[in-house]
C-alpha positions in Angstrom: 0.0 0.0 0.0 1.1 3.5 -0.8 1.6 6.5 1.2 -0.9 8.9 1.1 0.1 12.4 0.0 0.0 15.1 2.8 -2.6 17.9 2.1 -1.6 20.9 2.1 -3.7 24.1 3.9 -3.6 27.5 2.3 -4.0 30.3 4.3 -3.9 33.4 2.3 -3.2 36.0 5.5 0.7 34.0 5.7 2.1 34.5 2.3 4.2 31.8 1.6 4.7 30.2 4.5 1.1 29.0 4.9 1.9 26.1 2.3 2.3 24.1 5.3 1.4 20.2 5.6 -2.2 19.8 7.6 -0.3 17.5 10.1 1.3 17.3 13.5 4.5 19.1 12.4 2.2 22.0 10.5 0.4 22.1 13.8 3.5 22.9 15.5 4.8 25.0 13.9 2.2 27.5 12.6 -1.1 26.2 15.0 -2.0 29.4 17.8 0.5 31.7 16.4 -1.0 35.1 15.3 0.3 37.4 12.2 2.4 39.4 14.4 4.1 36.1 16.0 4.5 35.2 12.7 6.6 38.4 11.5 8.8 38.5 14.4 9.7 35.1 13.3 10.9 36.4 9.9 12.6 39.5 11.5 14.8 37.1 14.1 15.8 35.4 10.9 16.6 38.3 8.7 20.2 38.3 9.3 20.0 42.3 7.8 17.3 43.1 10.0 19.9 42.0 13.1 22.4 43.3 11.9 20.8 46.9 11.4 18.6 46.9 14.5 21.9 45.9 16.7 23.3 49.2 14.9 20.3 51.4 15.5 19.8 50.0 19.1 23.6 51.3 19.9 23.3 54.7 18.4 20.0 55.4 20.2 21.8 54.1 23.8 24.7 56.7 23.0 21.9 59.0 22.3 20.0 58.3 25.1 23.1 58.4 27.5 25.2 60.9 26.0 25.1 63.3 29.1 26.5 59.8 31.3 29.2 58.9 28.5 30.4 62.7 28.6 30.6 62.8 32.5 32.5 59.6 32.5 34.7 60.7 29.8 35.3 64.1 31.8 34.4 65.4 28.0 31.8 68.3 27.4 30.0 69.6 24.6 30.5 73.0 25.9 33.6 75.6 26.1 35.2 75.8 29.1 38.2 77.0 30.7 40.2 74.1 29.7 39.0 73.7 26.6 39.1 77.4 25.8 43.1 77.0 26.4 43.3 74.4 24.3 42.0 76.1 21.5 44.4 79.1 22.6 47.7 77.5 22.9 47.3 74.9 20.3 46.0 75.9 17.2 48.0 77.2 13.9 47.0 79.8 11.2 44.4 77.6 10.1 42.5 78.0 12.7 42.7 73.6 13.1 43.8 72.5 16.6 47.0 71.1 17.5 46.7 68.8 20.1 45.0 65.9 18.8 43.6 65.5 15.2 44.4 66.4 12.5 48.1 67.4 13.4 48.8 66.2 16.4 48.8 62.5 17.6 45.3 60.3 19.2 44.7 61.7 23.2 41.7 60.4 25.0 40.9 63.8 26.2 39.5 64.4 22.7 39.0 61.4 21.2 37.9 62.9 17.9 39.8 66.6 18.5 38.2 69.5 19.5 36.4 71.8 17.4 38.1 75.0 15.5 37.8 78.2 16.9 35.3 76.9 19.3 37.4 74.6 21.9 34.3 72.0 22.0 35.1 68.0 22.4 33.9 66.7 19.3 33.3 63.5 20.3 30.6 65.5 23.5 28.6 67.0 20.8 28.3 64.2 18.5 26.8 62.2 20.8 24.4 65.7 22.2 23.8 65.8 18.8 23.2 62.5 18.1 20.5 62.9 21.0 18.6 65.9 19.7 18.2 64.7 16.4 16.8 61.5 17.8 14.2 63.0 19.9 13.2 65.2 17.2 12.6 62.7 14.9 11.2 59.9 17.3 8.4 63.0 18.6 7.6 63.9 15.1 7.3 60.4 13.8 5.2 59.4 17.0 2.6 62.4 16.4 2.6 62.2 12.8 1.5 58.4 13.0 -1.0 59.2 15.4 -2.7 62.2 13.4 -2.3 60.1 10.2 -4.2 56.8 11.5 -7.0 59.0 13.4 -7.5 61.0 9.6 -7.4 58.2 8.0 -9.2 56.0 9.7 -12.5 59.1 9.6 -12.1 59.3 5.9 -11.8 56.2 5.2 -15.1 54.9 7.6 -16.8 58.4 6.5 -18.7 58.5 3.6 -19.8 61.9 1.7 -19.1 65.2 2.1 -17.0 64.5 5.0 -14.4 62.2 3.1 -14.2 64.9 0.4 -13.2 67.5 2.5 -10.5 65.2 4.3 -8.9 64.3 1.0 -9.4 67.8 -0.2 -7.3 68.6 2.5 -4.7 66.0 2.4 -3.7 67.1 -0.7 -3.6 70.4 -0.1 -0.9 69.4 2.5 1.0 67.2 -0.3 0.8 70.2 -2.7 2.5 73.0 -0.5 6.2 72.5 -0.5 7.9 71.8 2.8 11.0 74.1 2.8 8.5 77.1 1.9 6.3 76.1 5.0 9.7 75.9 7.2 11.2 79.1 6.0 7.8 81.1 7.1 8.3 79.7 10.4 12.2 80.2 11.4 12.5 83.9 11.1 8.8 84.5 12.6 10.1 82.3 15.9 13.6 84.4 15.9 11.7 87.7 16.1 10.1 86.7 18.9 12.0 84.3 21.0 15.8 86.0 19.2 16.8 87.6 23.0 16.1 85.0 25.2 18.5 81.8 24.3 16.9 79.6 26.1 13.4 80.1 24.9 14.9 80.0 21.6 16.2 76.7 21.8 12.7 75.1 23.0 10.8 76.8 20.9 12.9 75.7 17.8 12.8 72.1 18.3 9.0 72.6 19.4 8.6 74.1 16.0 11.0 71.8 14.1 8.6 68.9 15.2 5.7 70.9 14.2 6.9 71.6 11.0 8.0 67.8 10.1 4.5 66.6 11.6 2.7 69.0 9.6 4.2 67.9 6.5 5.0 64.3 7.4 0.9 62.9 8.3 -0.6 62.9 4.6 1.1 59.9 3.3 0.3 57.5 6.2 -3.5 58.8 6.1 -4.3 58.2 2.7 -2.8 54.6 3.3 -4.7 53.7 6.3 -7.9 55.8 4.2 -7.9 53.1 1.4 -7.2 50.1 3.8 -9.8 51.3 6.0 -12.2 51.8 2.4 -11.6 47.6 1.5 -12.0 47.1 5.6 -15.4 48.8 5.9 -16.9 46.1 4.0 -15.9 42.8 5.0 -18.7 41.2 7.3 -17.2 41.7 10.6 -17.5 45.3 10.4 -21.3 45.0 8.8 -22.1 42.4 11.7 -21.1 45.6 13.9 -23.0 47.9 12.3 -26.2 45.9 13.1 -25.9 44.8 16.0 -25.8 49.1 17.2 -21.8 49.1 18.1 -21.0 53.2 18.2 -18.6 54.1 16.0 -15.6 54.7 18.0 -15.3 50.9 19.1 -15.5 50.4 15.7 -12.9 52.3 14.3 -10.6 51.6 17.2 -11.7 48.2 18.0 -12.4 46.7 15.1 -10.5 48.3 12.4 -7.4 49.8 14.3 -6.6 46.0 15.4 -6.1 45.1 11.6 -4.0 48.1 10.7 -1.7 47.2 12.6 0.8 45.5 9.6 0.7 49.0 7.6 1.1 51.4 10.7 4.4 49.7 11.7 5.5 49.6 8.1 5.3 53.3 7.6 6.7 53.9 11.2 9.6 52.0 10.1 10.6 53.8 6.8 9.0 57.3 8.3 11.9 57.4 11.1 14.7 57.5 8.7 12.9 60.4 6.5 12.5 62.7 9.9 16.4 62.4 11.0 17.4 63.3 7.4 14.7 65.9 6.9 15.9 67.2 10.5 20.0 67.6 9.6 18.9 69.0 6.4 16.5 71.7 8.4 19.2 72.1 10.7 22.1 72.4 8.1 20.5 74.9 6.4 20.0 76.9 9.3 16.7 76.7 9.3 15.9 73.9 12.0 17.6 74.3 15.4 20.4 76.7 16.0 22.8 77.6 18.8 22.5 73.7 19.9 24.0 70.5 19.3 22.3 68.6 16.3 23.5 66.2 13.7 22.9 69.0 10.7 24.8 71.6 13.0 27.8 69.7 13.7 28.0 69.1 9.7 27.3 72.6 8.7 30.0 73.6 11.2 32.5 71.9 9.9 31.8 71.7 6.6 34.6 74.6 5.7 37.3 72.0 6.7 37.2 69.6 4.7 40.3 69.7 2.9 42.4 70.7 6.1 40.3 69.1 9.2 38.4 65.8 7.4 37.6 64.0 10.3 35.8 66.9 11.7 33.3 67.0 8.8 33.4 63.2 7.8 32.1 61.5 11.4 29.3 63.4 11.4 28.6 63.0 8.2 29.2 58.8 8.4 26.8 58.8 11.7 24.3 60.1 9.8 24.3 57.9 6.5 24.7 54.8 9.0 21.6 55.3 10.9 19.6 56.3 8.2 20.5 53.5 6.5 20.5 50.7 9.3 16.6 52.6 9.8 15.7 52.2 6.4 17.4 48.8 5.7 15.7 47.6 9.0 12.2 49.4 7.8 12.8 46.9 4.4 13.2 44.3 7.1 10.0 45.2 8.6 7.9 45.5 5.5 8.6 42.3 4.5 7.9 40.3 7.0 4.4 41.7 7.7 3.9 41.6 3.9 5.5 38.2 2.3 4.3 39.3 -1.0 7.3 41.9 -1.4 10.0 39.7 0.1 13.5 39.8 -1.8 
Protein backbone atom coordinates (compact mmCIF):
# COMPACT_ATOMS: atom_id res chain seq x y z
CA UNK A 1 0.00 0.00 0.00
CA UNK A 2 1.10 3.49 -0.84
CA UNK A 3 1.61 6.53 1.24
CA UNK A 4 -0.88 8.94 1.09
CA UNK A 5 0.05 12.40 -0.02
CA UNK A 6 -0.02 15.12 2.81
CA UNK A 7 -2.56 17.89 2.13
CA UNK A 8 -1.57 20.89 2.13
CA UNK A 9 -3.74 24.12 3.94
CA UNK A 10 -3.59 27.52 2.27
CA UNK A 11 -4.02 30.27 4.28
CA UNK A 12 -3.89 33.43 2.33
CA UNK A 13 -3.20 35.96 5.52
CA UNK A 14 0.72 33.98 5.73
CA UNK A 15 2.08 34.47 2.32
CA UNK A 16 4.24 31.76 1.60
CA UNK A 17 4.65 30.19 4.54
CA UNK A 18 1.12 29.04 4.89
CA UNK A 19 1.93 26.09 2.34
CA UNK A 20 2.29 24.06 5.25
CA UNK A 21 1.39 20.23 5.64
CA UNK A 22 -2.15 19.82 7.56
CA UNK A 23 -0.35 17.55 10.07
CA UNK A 24 1.26 17.34 13.51
CA UNK A 25 4.47 19.14 12.39
CA UNK A 26 2.24 22.03 10.52
CA UNK A 27 0.43 22.12 13.84
CA UNK A 28 3.48 22.90 15.52
CA UNK A 29 4.83 25.04 13.92
CA UNK A 30 2.25 27.54 12.60
CA UNK A 31 -1.07 26.21 15.03
CA UNK A 32 -2.04 29.36 17.78
CA UNK A 33 0.45 31.72 16.36
CA UNK A 34 -0.95 35.05 15.29
CA UNK A 35 0.26 37.40 12.22
CA UNK A 36 2.41 39.44 14.39
CA UNK A 37 4.13 36.13 16.02
CA UNK A 38 4.52 35.21 12.69
CA UNK A 39 6.59 38.45 11.47
CA UNK A 40 8.79 38.49 14.36
CA UNK A 41 9.68 35.09 13.28
CA UNK A 42 10.91 36.37 9.88
CA UNK A 43 12.60 39.49 11.54
CA UNK A 44 14.80 37.11 14.06
CA UNK A 45 15.75 35.38 10.95
CA UNK A 46 16.63 38.26 8.68
CA UNK A 47 20.16 38.35 9.26
CA UNK A 48 20.01 42.27 7.81
CA UNK A 49 17.30 43.06 10.04
CA UNK A 50 19.86 41.98 13.05
CA UNK A 51 22.36 43.31 11.92
CA UNK A 52 20.77 46.91 11.44
CA UNK A 53 18.63 46.94 14.47
CA UNK A 54 21.94 45.95 16.67
CA UNK A 55 23.27 49.17 14.92
CA UNK A 56 20.29 51.38 15.52
CA UNK A 57 19.79 49.99 19.12
CA UNK A 58 23.56 51.26 19.88
CA UNK A 59 23.27 54.68 18.37
CA UNK A 60 20.04 55.40 20.17
CA UNK A 61 21.84 54.08 23.84
CA UNK A 62 24.74 56.74 23.00
CA UNK A 63 21.87 59.00 22.30
CA UNK A 64 19.98 58.29 25.09
CA UNK A 65 23.13 58.43 27.53
CA UNK A 66 25.18 60.88 26.01
CA UNK A 67 25.06 63.30 29.08
CA UNK A 68 26.46 59.77 31.28
CA UNK A 69 29.17 58.89 28.47
CA UNK A 70 30.43 62.65 28.58
CA UNK A 71 30.59 62.84 32.45
CA UNK A 72 32.53 59.55 32.54
CA UNK A 73 34.66 60.69 29.82
CA UNK A 74 35.25 64.10 31.80
CA UNK A 75 34.39 65.43 28.03
CA UNK A 76 31.80 68.29 27.38
CA UNK A 77 30.00 69.65 24.64
CA UNK A 78 30.49 72.96 25.85
CA UNK A 79 33.60 75.63 26.15
CA UNK A 80 35.16 75.83 29.06
CA UNK A 81 38.23 76.95 30.67
CA UNK A 82 40.22 74.14 29.67
CA UNK A 83 39.02 73.74 26.56
CA UNK A 84 39.14 77.40 25.78
CA UNK A 85 43.08 77.04 26.43
CA UNK A 86 43.30 74.43 24.33
CA UNK A 87 42.05 76.12 21.54
CA UNK A 88 44.35 79.11 22.57
CA UNK A 89 47.70 77.45 22.88
CA UNK A 90 47.30 74.86 20.29
CA UNK A 91 45.98 75.91 17.21
CA UNK A 92 47.95 77.22 13.92
CA UNK A 93 46.97 79.81 11.17
CA UNK A 94 44.40 77.57 10.09
CA UNK A 95 42.54 77.96 12.71
CA UNK A 96 42.71 73.64 13.12
CA UNK A 97 43.79 72.53 16.61
CA UNK A 98 47.04 71.05 17.47
CA UNK A 99 46.66 68.82 20.11
CA UNK A 100 44.98 65.88 18.82
CA UNK A 101 43.63 65.53 15.17
CA UNK A 102 44.38 66.42 12.46
CA UNK A 103 48.07 67.43 13.36
CA UNK A 104 48.85 66.18 16.41
CA UNK A 105 48.82 62.47 17.63
CA UNK A 106 45.34 60.32 19.24
CA UNK A 107 44.71 61.72 23.21
CA UNK A 108 41.69 60.35 24.98
CA UNK A 109 40.92 63.83 26.24
CA UNK A 110 39.54 64.45 22.67
CA UNK A 111 38.98 61.36 21.18
CA UNK A 112 37.89 62.94 17.89
CA UNK A 113 39.77 66.62 18.47
CA UNK A 114 38.16 69.51 19.46
CA UNK A 115 36.36 71.80 17.36
CA UNK A 116 38.10 75.03 15.45
CA UNK A 117 37.77 78.19 16.95
CA UNK A 118 35.28 76.87 19.32
CA UNK A 119 37.38 74.61 21.86
CA UNK A 120 34.28 71.99 22.05
CA UNK A 121 35.14 67.97 22.39
CA UNK A 122 33.88 66.75 19.26
CA UNK A 123 33.30 63.50 20.25
CA UNK A 124 30.62 65.48 23.53
CA UNK A 125 28.61 67.03 20.78
CA UNK A 126 28.26 64.16 18.51
CA UNK A 127 26.77 62.22 20.84
CA UNK A 128 24.42 65.67 22.21
CA UNK A 129 23.77 65.84 18.81
CA UNK A 130 23.20 62.47 18.11
CA UNK A 131 20.46 62.87 21.00
CA UNK A 132 18.62 65.92 19.71
CA UNK A 133 18.20 64.69 16.39
CA UNK A 134 16.85 61.50 17.83
CA UNK A 135 14.17 62.96 19.94
CA UNK A 136 13.18 65.17 17.18
CA UNK A 137 12.58 62.73 14.94
CA UNK A 138 11.22 59.91 17.35
CA UNK A 139 8.43 63.00 18.64
CA UNK A 140 7.61 63.94 15.13
CA UNK A 141 7.33 60.40 13.78
CA UNK A 142 5.25 59.38 17.01
CA UNK A 143 2.57 62.43 16.38
CA UNK A 144 2.65 62.21 12.76
CA UNK A 145 1.48 58.38 12.97
CA UNK A 146 -1.01 59.24 15.42
CA UNK A 147 -2.71 62.15 13.44
CA UNK A 148 -2.28 60.14 10.17
CA UNK A 149 -4.19 56.84 11.47
CA UNK A 150 -7.00 58.96 13.39
CA UNK A 151 -7.49 61.01 9.61
CA UNK A 152 -7.44 58.16 8.02
CA UNK A 153 -9.22 56.00 9.72
CA UNK A 154 -12.54 59.12 9.59
CA UNK A 155 -12.09 59.33 5.94
CA UNK A 156 -11.78 56.18 5.23
CA UNK A 157 -15.13 54.90 7.57
CA UNK A 158 -16.79 58.44 6.55
CA UNK A 159 -18.73 58.54 3.64
CA UNK A 160 -19.79 61.87 1.70
CA UNK A 161 -19.11 65.16 2.14
CA UNK A 162 -17.05 64.50 4.99
CA UNK A 163 -14.39 62.24 3.12
CA UNK A 164 -14.16 64.88 0.39
CA UNK A 165 -13.20 67.52 2.52
CA UNK A 166 -10.55 65.18 4.32
CA UNK A 167 -8.93 64.28 1.01
CA UNK A 168 -9.36 67.75 -0.25
CA UNK A 169 -7.33 68.57 2.49
CA UNK A 170 -4.69 66.03 2.39
CA UNK A 171 -3.68 67.06 -0.69
CA UNK A 172 -3.60 70.41 -0.05
CA UNK A 173 -0.90 69.40 2.48
CA UNK A 174 0.97 67.23 -0.30
CA UNK A 175 0.80 70.24 -2.69
CA UNK A 176 2.50 72.98 -0.49
CA UNK A 177 6.16 72.46 -0.51
CA UNK A 178 7.86 71.76 2.82
CA UNK A 179 11.04 74.12 2.83
CA UNK A 180 8.47 77.14 1.85
CA UNK A 181 6.28 76.06 4.97
CA UNK A 182 9.74 75.89 7.19
CA UNK A 183 11.21 79.12 6.05
CA UNK A 184 7.85 81.11 7.07
CA UNK A 185 8.34 79.67 10.44
CA UNK A 186 12.23 80.23 11.35
CA UNK A 187 12.48 83.95 11.07
CA UNK A 188 8.84 84.49 12.64
CA UNK A 189 10.11 82.35 15.86
CA UNK A 190 13.62 84.37 15.90
CA UNK A 191 11.73 87.66 16.05
CA UNK A 192 10.06 86.68 18.87
CA UNK A 193 12.00 84.27 21.02
CA UNK A 194 15.80 85.99 19.16
CA UNK A 195 16.80 87.58 23.02
CA UNK A 196 16.12 85.02 25.21
CA UNK A 197 18.48 81.82 24.35
CA UNK A 198 16.89 79.58 26.05
CA UNK A 199 13.42 80.10 24.93
CA UNK A 200 14.89 80.00 21.60
CA UNK A 201 16.23 76.75 21.83
CA UNK A 202 12.73 75.12 23.04
CA UNK A 203 10.83 76.80 20.93
CA UNK A 204 12.90 75.70 17.76
CA UNK A 205 12.81 72.06 18.26
CA UNK A 206 9.00 72.57 19.41
CA UNK A 207 8.60 74.08 15.99
CA UNK A 208 10.96 71.78 14.06
CA UNK A 209 8.62 68.90 15.21
CA UNK A 210 5.70 70.92 14.17
CA UNK A 211 6.89 71.60 11.02
CA UNK A 212 8.00 67.80 10.15
CA UNK A 213 4.49 66.64 11.63
CA UNK A 214 2.66 68.98 9.56
CA UNK A 215 4.20 67.85 6.53
CA UNK A 216 5.00 64.34 7.36
CA UNK A 217 0.87 62.86 8.28
CA UNK A 218 -0.63 62.91 4.64
CA UNK A 219 1.07 59.91 3.33
CA UNK A 220 0.33 57.51 6.17
CA UNK A 221 -3.47 58.84 6.11
CA UNK A 222 -4.31 58.16 2.68
CA UNK A 223 -2.82 54.61 3.26
CA UNK A 224 -4.68 53.68 6.25
CA UNK A 225 -7.85 55.81 4.21
CA UNK A 226 -7.88 53.11 1.38
CA UNK A 227 -7.17 50.10 3.83
CA UNK A 228 -9.75 51.28 5.96
CA UNK A 229 -12.22 51.81 2.35
CA UNK A 230 -11.62 47.65 1.51
CA UNK A 231 -11.99 47.05 5.62
CA UNK A 232 -15.44 48.85 5.87
CA UNK A 233 -16.87 46.12 3.95
CA UNK A 234 -15.93 42.83 5.04
CA UNK A 235 -18.66 41.17 7.33
CA UNK A 236 -17.15 41.68 10.55
CA UNK A 237 -17.47 45.30 10.36
CA UNK A 238 -21.32 45.03 8.81
CA UNK A 239 -22.13 42.37 11.67
CA UNK A 240 -21.12 45.55 13.86
CA UNK A 241 -23.00 47.89 12.35
CA UNK A 242 -26.17 45.88 13.13
CA UNK A 243 -25.93 44.81 16.01
CA UNK A 244 -25.79 49.10 17.21
CA UNK A 245 -21.78 49.09 18.07
CA UNK A 246 -21.01 53.20 18.21
CA UNK A 247 -18.63 54.12 16.02
CA UNK A 248 -15.55 54.72 17.96
CA UNK A 249 -15.30 50.86 19.10
CA UNK A 250 -15.51 50.37 15.70
CA UNK A 251 -12.87 52.35 14.25
CA UNK A 252 -10.62 51.56 17.24
CA UNK A 253 -11.66 48.15 18.02
CA UNK A 254 -12.41 46.65 15.11
CA UNK A 255 -10.46 48.30 12.44
CA UNK A 256 -7.42 49.82 14.31
CA UNK A 257 -6.60 46.04 15.41
CA UNK A 258 -6.06 45.12 11.59
CA UNK A 259 -4.00 48.14 10.66
CA UNK A 260 -1.70 47.16 12.64
CA UNK A 261 0.79 45.54 9.61
CA UNK A 262 0.69 49.05 7.57
CA UNK A 263 1.12 51.43 10.70
CA UNK A 264 4.40 49.68 11.71
CA UNK A 265 5.53 49.59 8.13
CA UNK A 266 5.26 53.31 7.57
CA UNK A 267 6.65 53.88 11.20
CA UNK A 268 9.64 52.02 10.12
CA UNK A 269 10.60 53.79 6.80
CA UNK A 270 8.96 57.25 8.33
CA UNK A 271 11.86 57.35 11.11
CA UNK A 272 14.72 57.55 8.71
CA UNK A 273 12.91 60.39 6.50
CA UNK A 274 12.50 62.73 9.91
CA UNK A 275 16.38 62.38 11.03
CA UNK A 276 17.39 63.30 7.40
CA UNK A 277 14.73 65.90 6.93
CA UNK A 278 15.91 67.22 10.55
CA UNK A 279 19.98 67.56 9.58
CA UNK A 280 18.91 69.00 6.37
CA UNK A 281 16.47 71.68 8.40
CA UNK A 282 19.23 72.15 10.66
CA UNK A 283 22.05 72.43 8.06
CA UNK A 284 20.47 74.93 6.41
CA UNK A 285 20.04 76.91 9.30
CA UNK A 286 16.65 76.70 9.32
CA UNK A 287 15.88 73.87 11.98
CA UNK A 288 17.64 74.29 15.37
CA UNK A 289 20.35 76.75 16.03
CA UNK A 290 22.79 77.62 18.84
CA UNK A 291 22.46 73.74 19.94
CA UNK A 292 23.98 70.46 19.31
CA UNK A 293 22.33 68.57 16.33
CA UNK A 294 23.47 66.16 13.67
CA UNK A 295 22.87 69.03 10.71
CA UNK A 296 24.85 71.55 13.04
CA UNK A 297 27.76 69.69 13.68
CA UNK A 298 28.02 69.07 9.73
CA UNK A 299 27.32 72.56 8.68
CA UNK A 300 30.02 73.60 11.19
CA UNK A 301 32.50 71.86 9.85
CA UNK A 302 31.78 71.75 6.64
CA UNK A 303 34.57 74.59 5.72
CA UNK A 304 37.26 72.01 6.75
CA UNK A 305 37.19 69.56 4.69
CA UNK A 306 40.29 69.74 2.88
CA UNK A 307 42.36 70.70 6.14
CA UNK A 308 40.32 69.07 9.20
CA UNK A 309 38.37 65.77 7.42
CA UNK A 310 37.58 64.03 10.31
CA UNK A 311 35.75 66.94 11.69
CA UNK A 312 33.31 66.98 8.78
CA UNK A 313 33.42 63.22 7.84
CA UNK A 314 32.09 61.47 11.36
CA UNK A 315 29.32 63.39 11.44
CA UNK A 316 28.57 62.99 8.16
CA UNK A 317 29.24 58.82 8.36
CA UNK A 318 26.81 58.76 11.68
CA UNK A 319 24.29 60.09 9.79
CA UNK A 320 24.26 57.93 6.54
CA UNK A 321 24.70 54.78 8.97
CA UNK A 322 21.65 55.33 10.86
CA UNK A 323 19.58 56.34 8.18
CA UNK A 324 20.49 53.50 6.53
CA UNK A 325 20.48 50.70 9.33
CA UNK A 326 16.64 52.59 9.76
CA UNK A 327 15.69 52.21 6.36
CA UNK A 328 17.35 48.81 5.72
CA UNK A 329 15.69 47.65 9.01
CA UNK A 330 12.25 49.43 7.81
CA UNK A 331 12.79 46.88 4.43
CA UNK A 332 13.18 44.29 7.06
CA UNK A 333 9.96 45.19 8.58
CA UNK A 334 7.87 45.46 5.54
CA UNK A 335 8.64 42.28 4.49
CA UNK A 336 7.91 40.35 7.04
CA UNK A 337 4.43 41.75 7.67
CA UNK A 338 3.94 41.58 3.90
CA UNK A 339 5.51 38.21 2.29
CA UNK A 340 4.29 39.25 -1.04
CA UNK A 341 7.30 41.91 -1.36
CA UNK A 342 10.03 39.68 0.12
CA UNK A 343 13.52 39.80 -1.81
Amino acid sequence: MGIPATESVADPSLGEESLRPSGKRGKENFHGRSPMQIALGRLRKDPVAIVCAVIVLLLVLLGVFAPIINNVLHISGEQSGKYALDIVESTDYTGTPIVGPPHGAFTWDHPLGIAPSTANDNLARLLLGLRTSLLIATLATIVSTLVGVVVGLIAGFSRGWLDRIISFVTDVFLAFPFLLGALCVSPILISYFGEDADKLATAQKFSLILILVIFGWMGLARLIRGQVLSLREREFIQAAQVIGAPTRRILFRELLPNLVAPIVIAVSLGLPAYVAAEAGLSFLGIGLTGQPSLGQIVEAARGYYDTYPLYLFVPVGVIATLVLALNLLGDSVRDAFDPKTRR
